[in-house]
KEKE-3310 file (N, C-alpha, C; in steps of 0.2 Angstrom, whole numbers, plus 5000, padded with zeros to 4 digits):
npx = (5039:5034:5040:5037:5027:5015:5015:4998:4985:4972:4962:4965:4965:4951:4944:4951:4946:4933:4932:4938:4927:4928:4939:4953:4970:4988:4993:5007:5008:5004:5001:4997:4984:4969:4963:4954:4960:4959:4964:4972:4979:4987:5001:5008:5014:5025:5023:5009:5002:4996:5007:5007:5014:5016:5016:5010:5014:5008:4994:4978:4964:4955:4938:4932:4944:4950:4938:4941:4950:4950:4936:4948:4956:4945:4941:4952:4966:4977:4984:4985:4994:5004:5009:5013:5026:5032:5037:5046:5061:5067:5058:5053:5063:5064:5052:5055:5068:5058:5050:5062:5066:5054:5053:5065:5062:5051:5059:5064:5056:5053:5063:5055:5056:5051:5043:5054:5061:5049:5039:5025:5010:5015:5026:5044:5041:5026:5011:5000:4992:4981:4980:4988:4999:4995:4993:5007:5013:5006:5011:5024:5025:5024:5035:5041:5036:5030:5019:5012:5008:5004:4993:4985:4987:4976:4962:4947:4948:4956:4967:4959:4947:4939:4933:4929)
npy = (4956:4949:4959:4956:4947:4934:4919:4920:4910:4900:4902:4914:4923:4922:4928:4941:4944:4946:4955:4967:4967:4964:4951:4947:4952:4949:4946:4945:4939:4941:4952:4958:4952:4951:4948:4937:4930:4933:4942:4957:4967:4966:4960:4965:4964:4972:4975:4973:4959:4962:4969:4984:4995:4996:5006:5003:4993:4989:4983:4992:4980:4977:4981:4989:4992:5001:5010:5017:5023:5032:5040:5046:5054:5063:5070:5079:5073:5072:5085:5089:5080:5082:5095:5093:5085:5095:5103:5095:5087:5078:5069:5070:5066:5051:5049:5049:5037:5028:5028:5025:5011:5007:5005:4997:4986:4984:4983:4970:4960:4963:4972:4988:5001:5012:5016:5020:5024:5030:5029:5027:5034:5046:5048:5052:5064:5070:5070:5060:5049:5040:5025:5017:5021:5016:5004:5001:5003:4993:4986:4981:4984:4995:5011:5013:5019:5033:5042:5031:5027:5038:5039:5027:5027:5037:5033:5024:5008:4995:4979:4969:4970:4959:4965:4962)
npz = (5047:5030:5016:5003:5006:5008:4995:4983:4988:4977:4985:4990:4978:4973:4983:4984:4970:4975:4984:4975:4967:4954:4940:4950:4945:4942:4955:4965:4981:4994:5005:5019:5032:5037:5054:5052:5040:5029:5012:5015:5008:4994:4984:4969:4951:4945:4931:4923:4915:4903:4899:4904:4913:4931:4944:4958:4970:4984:4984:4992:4995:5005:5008:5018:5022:5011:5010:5023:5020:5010:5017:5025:5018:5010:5022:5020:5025:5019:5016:5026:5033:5022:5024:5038:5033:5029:5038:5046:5045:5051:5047:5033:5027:5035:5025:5010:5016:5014:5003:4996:4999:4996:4982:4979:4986:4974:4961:4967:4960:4949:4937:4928:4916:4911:4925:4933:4948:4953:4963:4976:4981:4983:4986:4983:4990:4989:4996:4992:4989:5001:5000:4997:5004:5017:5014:5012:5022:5031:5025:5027:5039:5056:5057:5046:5035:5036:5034:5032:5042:5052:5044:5047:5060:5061:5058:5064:5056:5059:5057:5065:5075:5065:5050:5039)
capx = (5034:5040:5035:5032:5020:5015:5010:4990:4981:4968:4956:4963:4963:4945:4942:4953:4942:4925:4932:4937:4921:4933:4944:4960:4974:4994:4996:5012:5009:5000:5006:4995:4980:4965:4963:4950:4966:4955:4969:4970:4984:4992:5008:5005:5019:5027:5023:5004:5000:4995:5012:5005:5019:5010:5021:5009:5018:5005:4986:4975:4961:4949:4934:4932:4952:4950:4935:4946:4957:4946:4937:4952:4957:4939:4941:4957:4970:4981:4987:4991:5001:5011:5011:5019:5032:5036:5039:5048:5065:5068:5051:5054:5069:5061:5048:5062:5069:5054:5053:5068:5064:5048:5057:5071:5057:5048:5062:5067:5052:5056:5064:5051:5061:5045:5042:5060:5060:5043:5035:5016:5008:5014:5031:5045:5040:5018:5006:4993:4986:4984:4975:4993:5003:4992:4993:5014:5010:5004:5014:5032:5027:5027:5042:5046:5033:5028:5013:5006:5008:4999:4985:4983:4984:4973:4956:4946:4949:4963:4966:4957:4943:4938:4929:4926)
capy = (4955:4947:4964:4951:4943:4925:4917:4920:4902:4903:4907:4922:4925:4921:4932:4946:4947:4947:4964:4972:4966:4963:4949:4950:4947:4949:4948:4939:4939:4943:4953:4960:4949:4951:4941:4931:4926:4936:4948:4965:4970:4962:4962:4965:4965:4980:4975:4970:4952:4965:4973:4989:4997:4996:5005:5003:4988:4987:4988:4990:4978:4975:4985:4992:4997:5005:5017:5021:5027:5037:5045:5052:5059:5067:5073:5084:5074:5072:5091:5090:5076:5085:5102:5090:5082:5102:5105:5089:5087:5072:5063:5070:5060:5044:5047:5048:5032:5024:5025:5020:5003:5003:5003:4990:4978:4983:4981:4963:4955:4964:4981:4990:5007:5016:5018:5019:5028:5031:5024:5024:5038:5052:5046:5055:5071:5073:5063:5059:5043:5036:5020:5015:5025:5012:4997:5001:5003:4986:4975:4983:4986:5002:5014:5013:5025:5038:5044:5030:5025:5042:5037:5020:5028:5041:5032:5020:5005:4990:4973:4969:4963:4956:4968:4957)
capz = (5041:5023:5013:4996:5007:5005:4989:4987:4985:4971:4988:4990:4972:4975:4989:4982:4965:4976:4986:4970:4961:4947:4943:4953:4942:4943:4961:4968:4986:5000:5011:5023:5029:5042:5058:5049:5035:5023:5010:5015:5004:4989:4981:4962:4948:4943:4924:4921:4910:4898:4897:4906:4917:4936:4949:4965:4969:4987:4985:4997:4992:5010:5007:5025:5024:5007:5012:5031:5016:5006:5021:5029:5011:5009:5026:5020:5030:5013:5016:5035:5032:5017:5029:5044:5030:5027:5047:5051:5041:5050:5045:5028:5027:5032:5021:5006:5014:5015:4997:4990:5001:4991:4973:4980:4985:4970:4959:4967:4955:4940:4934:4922:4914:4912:4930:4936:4951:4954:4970:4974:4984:4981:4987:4992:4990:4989:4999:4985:4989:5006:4998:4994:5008:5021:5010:5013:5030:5033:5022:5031:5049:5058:5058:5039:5032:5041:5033:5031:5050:5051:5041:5049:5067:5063:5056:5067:5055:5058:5056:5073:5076:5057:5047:5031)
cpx = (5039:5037:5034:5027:5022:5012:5002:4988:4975:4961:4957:4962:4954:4942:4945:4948:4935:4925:4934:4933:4924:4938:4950:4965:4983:4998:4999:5010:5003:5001:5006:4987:4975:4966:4959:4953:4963:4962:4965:4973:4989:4995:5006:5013:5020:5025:5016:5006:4998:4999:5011:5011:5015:5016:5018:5010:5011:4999:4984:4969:4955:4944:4933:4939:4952:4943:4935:4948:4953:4943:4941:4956:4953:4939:4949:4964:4979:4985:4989:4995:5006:5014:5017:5026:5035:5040:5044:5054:5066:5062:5052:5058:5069:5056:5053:5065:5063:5053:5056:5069:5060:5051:5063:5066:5053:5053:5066:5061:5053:5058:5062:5055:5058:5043:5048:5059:5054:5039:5028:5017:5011:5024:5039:5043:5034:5017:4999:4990:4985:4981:4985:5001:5001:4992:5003:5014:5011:5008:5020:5032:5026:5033:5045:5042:5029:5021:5007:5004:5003:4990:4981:4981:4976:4963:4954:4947:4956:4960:4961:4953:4941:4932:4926:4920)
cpy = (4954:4955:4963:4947:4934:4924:4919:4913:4908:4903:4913:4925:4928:4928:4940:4949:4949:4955:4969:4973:4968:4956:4950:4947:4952:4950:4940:4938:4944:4947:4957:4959:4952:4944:4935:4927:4929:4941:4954:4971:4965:4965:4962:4965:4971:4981:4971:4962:4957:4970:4983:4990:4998:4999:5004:4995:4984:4990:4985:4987:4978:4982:4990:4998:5004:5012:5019:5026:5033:5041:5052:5055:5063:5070:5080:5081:5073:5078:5091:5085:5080:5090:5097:5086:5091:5105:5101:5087:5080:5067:5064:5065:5051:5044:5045:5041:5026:5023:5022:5011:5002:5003:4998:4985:4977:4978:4972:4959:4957:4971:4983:4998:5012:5019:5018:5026:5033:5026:5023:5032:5045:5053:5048:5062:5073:5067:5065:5053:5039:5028:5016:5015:5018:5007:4996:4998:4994:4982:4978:4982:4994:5004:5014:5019:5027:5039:5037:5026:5031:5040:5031:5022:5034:5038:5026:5012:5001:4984:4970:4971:4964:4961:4967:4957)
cpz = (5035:5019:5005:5000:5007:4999:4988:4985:4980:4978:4989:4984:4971:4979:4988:4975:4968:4977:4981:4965:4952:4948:4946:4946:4945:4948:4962:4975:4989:5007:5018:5024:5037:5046:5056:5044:5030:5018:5013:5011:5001:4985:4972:4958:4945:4932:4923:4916:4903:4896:4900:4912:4927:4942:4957:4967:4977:4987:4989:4994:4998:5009:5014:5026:5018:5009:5017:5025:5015:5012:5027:5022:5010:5017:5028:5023:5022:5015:5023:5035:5029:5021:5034:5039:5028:5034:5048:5044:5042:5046:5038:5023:5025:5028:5013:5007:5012:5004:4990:4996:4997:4985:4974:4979:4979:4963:4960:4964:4950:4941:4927:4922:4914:4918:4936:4941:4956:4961:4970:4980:4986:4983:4983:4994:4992:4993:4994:4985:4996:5006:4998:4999:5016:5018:5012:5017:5033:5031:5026:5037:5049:5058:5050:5037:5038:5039:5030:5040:5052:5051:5046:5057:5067:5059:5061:5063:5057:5056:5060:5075:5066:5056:5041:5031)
residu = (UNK:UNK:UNK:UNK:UNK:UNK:UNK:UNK:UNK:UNK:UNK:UNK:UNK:UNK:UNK:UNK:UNK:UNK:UNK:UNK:UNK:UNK:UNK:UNK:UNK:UNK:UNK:UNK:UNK:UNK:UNK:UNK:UNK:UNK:UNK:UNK:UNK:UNK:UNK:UNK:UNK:UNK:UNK:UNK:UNK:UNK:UNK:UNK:UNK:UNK:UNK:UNK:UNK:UNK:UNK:UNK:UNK:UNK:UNK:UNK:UNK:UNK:UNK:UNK:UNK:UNK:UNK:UNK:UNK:UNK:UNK:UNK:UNK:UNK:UNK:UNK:UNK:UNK:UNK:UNK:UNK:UNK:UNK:UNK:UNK:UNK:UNK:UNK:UNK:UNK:UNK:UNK:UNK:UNK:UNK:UNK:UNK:UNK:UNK:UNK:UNK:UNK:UNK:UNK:UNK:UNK:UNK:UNK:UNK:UNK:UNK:UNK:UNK:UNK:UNK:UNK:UNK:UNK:UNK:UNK:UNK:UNK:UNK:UNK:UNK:UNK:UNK:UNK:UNK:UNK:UNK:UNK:UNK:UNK:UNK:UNK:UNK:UNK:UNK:UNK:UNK:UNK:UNK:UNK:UNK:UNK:UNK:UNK:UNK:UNK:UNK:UNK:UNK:UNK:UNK:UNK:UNK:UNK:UNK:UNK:UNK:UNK:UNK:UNK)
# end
């Protein structure tokens, strides 16, 4: 997997504004798409069009993926996750590498000073978001971030079969 994705055409632009019934703006890349080619997760700039420092570098934007997310968050799993990064020094670890990968990749489109060192989801220490944690997930592959491989095995939602 690229984890910038690919460019988005002005369809996914299209097709990303309908799912967040907002316009999409400042996204570079695509980087994790349904089998139907629909975006599931776009790459965004670390620094908005409106000068706003943005550190969640991948959102998850498909409507189906976004409330797997929020379900298994409203169902508590946020706390058994963090409890199992309490038990598990190695998974800890990789959570840790996982994201100092996500600030390299973030940082190879721009370095904003304001968000230096900050990742997205609660990264590496808390699990705080799994909207963001599952959006990692997807654009990397399995095996980089634990928790959001977690998240992702643990809801009935994937890529597979199209859910658009």
């Amino acid at each position: 997997m690229k984890p910038l994705g690919e460019p988005p055409t002005s369809h996914d632009i299209d097709v990303v504004s309908e799912q967040l019934g907002r316009p999409a703006r400042d996204i570079v890349g695509i980087s994790a798409r349904c089998v139907c080619g629909n975006p599931v997760v776009v790459v965004t700039t670390p620094r908005l069009g409106d000068g706003t420092p943005f550190p969640t570098l991948y959102y998850l934007t498909q409507p189906e993926a976004t409330r797997a997310a929020s379900r298994l968050e409203a169902a508590g799993r946020m706390a058994d996750y963090q409890a199992r990064l309490g038990d598990d020094a190695e998974v800890a670890n990789a959570y840790r590498v996982a994201h100092e990968s996500y600030i390299r990749t973030r940082e190879s489109i721009d370095v904003v000073d304001e968000i230096a060192g900050i990742s997205a989801g609660g990264m590496p220490d808390r699990v705080k978001c799994l909207h963001s944690l599952m959006g990692h997930s997807l654009s990397v592959g399995a095996g980089v971030n634990p928790v959001g491989d977690w998240a992702l095995a643990d809801t009935p939602w994937s890529l597979e079969p199209c859910q658009c």
